[in-house]
Structures are given as structure tokens and as C-alpha cells.
N, CA, C and O of each residue as an XYZ file, in Angstrom:
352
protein
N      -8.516     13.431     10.577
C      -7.448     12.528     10.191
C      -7.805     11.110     10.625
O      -8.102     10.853     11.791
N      -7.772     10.268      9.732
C      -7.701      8.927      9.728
C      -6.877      8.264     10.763
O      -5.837      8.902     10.925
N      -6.941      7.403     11.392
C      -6.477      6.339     12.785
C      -5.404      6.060     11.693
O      -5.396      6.299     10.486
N      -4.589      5.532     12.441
C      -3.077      4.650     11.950
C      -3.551      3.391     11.356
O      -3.195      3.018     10.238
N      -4.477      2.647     12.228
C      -5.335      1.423     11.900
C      -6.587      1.726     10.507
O      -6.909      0.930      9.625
N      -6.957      2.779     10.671
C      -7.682      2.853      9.592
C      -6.766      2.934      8.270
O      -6.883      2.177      7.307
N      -5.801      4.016      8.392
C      -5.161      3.787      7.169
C      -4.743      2.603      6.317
O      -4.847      2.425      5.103
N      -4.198      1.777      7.364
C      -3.246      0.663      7.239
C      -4.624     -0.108      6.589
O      -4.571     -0.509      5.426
N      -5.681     -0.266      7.284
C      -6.644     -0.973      6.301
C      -6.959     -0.752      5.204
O      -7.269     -1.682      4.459
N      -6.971      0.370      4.843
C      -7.218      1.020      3.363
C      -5.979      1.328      2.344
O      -5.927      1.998      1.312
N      -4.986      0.552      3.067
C      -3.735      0.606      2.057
C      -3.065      1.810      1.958
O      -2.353      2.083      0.992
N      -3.312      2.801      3.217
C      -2.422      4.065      2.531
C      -1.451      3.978      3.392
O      -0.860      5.007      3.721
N      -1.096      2.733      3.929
C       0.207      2.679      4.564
C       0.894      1.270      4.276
O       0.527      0.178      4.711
N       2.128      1.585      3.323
C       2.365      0.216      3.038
C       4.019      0.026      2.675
O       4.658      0.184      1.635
N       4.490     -0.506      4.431
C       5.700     -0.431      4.519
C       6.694     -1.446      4.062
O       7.848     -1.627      4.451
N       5.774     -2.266      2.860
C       6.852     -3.172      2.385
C       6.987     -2.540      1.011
O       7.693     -3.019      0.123
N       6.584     -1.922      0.946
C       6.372     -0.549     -0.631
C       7.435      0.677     -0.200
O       7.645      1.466     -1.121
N       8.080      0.936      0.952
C       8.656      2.159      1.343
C       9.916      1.835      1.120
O      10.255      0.769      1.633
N      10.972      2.585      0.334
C      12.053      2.151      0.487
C      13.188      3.323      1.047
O      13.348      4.325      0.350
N      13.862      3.192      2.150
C      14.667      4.602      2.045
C      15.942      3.747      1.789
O      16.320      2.618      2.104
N      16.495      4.926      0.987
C      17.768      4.666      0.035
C      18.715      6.277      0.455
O      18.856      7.420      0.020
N      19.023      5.696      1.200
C      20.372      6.903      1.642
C      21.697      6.414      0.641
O      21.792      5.595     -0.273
N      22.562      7.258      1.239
C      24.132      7.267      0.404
C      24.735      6.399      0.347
O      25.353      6.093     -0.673
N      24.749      5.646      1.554
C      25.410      4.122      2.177
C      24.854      3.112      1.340
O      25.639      2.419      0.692
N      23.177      2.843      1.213
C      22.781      1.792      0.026
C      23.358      2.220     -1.411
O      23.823      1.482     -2.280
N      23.174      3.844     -1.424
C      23.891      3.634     -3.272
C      25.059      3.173     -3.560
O      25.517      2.505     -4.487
N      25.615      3.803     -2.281
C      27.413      3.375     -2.641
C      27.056      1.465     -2.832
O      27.275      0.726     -3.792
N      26.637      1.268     -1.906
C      27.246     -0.894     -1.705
C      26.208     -0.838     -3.469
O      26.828     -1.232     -4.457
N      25.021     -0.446     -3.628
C      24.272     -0.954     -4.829
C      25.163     -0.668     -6.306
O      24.909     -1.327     -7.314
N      25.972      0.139     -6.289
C      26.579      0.793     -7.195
C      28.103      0.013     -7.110
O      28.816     -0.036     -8.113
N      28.488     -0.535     -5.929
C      30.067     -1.459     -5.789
C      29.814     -2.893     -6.338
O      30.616     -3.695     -6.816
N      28.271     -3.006     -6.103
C      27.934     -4.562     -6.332
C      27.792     -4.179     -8.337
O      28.528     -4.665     -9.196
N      26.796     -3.342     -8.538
C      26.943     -3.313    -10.098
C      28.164     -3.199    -11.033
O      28.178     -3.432    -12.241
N      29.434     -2.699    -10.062
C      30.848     -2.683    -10.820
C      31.185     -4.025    -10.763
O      31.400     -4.657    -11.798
N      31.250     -4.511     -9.701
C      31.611     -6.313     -9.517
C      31.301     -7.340    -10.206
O      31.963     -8.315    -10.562
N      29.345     -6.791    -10.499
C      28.883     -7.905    -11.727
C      29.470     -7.428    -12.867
O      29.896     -8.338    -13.577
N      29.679     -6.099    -13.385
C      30.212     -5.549    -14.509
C      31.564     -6.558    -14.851
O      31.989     -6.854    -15.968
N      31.961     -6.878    -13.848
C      33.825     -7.189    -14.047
C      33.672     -8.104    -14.078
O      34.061     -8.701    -15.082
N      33.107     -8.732    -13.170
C      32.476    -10.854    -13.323
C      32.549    -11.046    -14.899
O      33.455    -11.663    -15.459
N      31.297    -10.336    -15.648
C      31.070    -10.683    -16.678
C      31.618    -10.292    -18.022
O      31.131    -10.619    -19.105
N      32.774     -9.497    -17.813
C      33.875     -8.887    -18.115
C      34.767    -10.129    -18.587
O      35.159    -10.538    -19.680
N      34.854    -10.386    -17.749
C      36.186    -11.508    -17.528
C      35.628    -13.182    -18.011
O      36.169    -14.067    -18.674
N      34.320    -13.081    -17.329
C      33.448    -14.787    -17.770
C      32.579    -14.150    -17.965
O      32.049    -13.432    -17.116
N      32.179    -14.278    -19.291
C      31.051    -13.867    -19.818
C      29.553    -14.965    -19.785
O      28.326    -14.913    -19.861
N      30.793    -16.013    -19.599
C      29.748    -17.503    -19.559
C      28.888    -17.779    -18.558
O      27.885    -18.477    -18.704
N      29.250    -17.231    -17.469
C      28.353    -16.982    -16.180
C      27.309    -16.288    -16.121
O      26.556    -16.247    -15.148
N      27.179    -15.710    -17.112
C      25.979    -15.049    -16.856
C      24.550    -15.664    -16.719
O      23.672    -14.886    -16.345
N      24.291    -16.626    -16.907
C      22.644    -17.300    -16.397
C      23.265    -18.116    -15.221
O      22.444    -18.808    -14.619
N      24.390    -18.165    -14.832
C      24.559    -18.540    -13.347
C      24.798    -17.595    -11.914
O      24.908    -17.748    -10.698
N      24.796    -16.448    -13.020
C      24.856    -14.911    -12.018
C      22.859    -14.755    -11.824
O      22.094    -14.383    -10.935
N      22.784    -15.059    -12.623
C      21.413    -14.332    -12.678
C      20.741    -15.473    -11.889
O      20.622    -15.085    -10.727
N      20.378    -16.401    -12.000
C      20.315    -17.678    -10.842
C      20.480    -16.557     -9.295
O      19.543    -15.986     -8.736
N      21.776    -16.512     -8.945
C      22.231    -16.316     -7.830
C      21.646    -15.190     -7.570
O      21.120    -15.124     -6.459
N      21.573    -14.311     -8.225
C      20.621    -12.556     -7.815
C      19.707    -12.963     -7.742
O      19.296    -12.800     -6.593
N      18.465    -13.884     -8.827
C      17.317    -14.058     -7.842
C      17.315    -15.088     -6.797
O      16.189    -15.169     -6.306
N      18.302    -16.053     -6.179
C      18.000    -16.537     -5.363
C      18.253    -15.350     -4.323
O      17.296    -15.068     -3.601
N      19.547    -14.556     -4.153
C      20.074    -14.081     -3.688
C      18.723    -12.852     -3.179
O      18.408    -12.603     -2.016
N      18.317    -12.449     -4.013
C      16.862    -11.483     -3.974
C      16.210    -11.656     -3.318
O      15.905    -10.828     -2.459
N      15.361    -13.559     -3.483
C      14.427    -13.859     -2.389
C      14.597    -14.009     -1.101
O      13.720    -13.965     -0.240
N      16.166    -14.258     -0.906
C      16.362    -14.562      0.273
C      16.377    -13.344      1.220
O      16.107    -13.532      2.406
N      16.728    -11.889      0.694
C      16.414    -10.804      1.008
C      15.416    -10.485      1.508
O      15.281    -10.072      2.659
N      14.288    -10.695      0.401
C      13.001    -10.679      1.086
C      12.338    -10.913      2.110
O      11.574    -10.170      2.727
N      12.802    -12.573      2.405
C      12.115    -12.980      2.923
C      13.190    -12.502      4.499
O      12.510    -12.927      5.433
N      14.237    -11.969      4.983
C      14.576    -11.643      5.900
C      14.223    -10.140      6.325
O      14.401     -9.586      7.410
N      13.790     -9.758      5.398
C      13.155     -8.110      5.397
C      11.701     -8.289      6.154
O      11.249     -7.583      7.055
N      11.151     -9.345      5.577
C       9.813     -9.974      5.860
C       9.820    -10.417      7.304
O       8.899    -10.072      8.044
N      11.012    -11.313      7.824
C      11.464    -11.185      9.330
C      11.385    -10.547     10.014
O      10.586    -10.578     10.950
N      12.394     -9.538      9.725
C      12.855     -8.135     10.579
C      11.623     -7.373     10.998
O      11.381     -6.900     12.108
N      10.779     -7.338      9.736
C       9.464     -6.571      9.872
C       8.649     -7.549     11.101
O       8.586     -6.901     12.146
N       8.238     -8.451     11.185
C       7.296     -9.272     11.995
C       7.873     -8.795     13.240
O       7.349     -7.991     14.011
N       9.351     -9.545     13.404
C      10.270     -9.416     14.804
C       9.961     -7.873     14.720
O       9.191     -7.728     15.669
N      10.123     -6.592     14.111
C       9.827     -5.207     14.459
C       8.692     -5.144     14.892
O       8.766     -5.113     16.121
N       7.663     -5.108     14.554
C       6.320     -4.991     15.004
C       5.567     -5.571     15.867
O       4.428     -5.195     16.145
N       6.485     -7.095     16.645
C       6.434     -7.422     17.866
C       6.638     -7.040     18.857
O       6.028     -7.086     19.926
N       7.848     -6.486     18.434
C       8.494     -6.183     19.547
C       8.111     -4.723     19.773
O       8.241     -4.303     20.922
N       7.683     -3.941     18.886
C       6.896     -2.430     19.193
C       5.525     -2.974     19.977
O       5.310     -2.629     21.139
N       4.582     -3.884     19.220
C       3.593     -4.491     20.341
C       4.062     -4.307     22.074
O       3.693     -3.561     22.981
N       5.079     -5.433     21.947
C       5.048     -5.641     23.135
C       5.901     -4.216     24.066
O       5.987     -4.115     25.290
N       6.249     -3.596     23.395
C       6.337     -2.475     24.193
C       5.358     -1.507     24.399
O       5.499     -0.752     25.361
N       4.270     -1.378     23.579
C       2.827     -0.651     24.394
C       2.394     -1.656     24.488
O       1.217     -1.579     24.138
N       2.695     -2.823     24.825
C       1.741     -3.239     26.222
C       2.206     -3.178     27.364
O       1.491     -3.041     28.357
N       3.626     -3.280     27.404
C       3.802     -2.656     28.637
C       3.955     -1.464     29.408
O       3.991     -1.337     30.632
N       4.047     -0.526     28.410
C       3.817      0.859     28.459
C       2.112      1.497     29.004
O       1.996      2.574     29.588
N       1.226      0.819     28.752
C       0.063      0.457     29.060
C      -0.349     -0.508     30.190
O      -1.343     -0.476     30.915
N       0.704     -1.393     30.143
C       0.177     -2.183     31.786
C       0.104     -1.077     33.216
O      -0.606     -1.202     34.214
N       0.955     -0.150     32.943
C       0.833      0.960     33.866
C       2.040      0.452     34.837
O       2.647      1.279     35.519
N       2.382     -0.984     34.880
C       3.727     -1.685     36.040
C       4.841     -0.311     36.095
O       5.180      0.444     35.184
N       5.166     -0.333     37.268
C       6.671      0.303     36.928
C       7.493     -0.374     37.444
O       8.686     -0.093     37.327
């Protein structure tokens, strides 16, 4: 079996590609698609100002996912290193 590090170099680990989608994301993904449903229901005229806002709204996602991940993987760092300093 391949190192964790080896994988990750060869791309067979790629956790901005992983998505888990439990019950809790379908429900809010599925409350938000009734909401735009009714938005555009009611103002139909909004619609290239909805769509504006989902992809801004999108990137900005990203790029805090993109956060979380750095701040995660720091902060796992820095816990085997201290797990490894041997200090108690």
C-alpha cells in the first residue's frame, strides 16, 4: 500500500473533489431550490440578477471551503508536531 503522501502526489487523493452530502445538505439544497422557484415565480425579471448572486454567492463558498481546508490541515500539522515533540 501506497504512503498517504504518495497517494496525494499521484492524485488519488483529492479532497476538494470529495463531497459528503448527508440529509441536512439535501434538505437546506432542496429549501434553497423552492425559494429560487418562488423568487422567480413571483419576479420573473430577476432572473440574471439571481444568477449574478449564485455565482457570486458560489465563489465565495469556495473560496471559504478553500480556508477551512488550509486552517484544517494546519492545524492537524501542528498537532503531530506536537504529538511528536514527545513534551508532555
Amino acid at each position: 500500500m501506497k504512503s498517504i503522501l504518495e497517494q496525494f502526489y499521484y492524485g488519488n487523493i483529492t479532497p476538494c473533489e470529495t463531497t459528503v452530502i448527508d440529509n441536512r445538505f439535501q434538505k437546506i439544497v432542496s429549501d434553497i431550490d423552492s425559494i429560487e422557484s418562488e423568487i422567480l415565480e413571483k419576479y420573473p425579471e430577476v432572473r440574471k440578477l439571481l444568477d449574478r448572486y449564485r455565482d457570486k454567492n458560489g465563489r465565495l463558498a469556495g473560496l471559504e471551503i478553500e480556508n477551512a481546508f488550509s486552517k484544517g490541515f494546519r492545524l492537524g500539522a501542528l498537532f503531530m508536531i506536537d504529538v511528536f515533540s514527545g513534551k508532555e
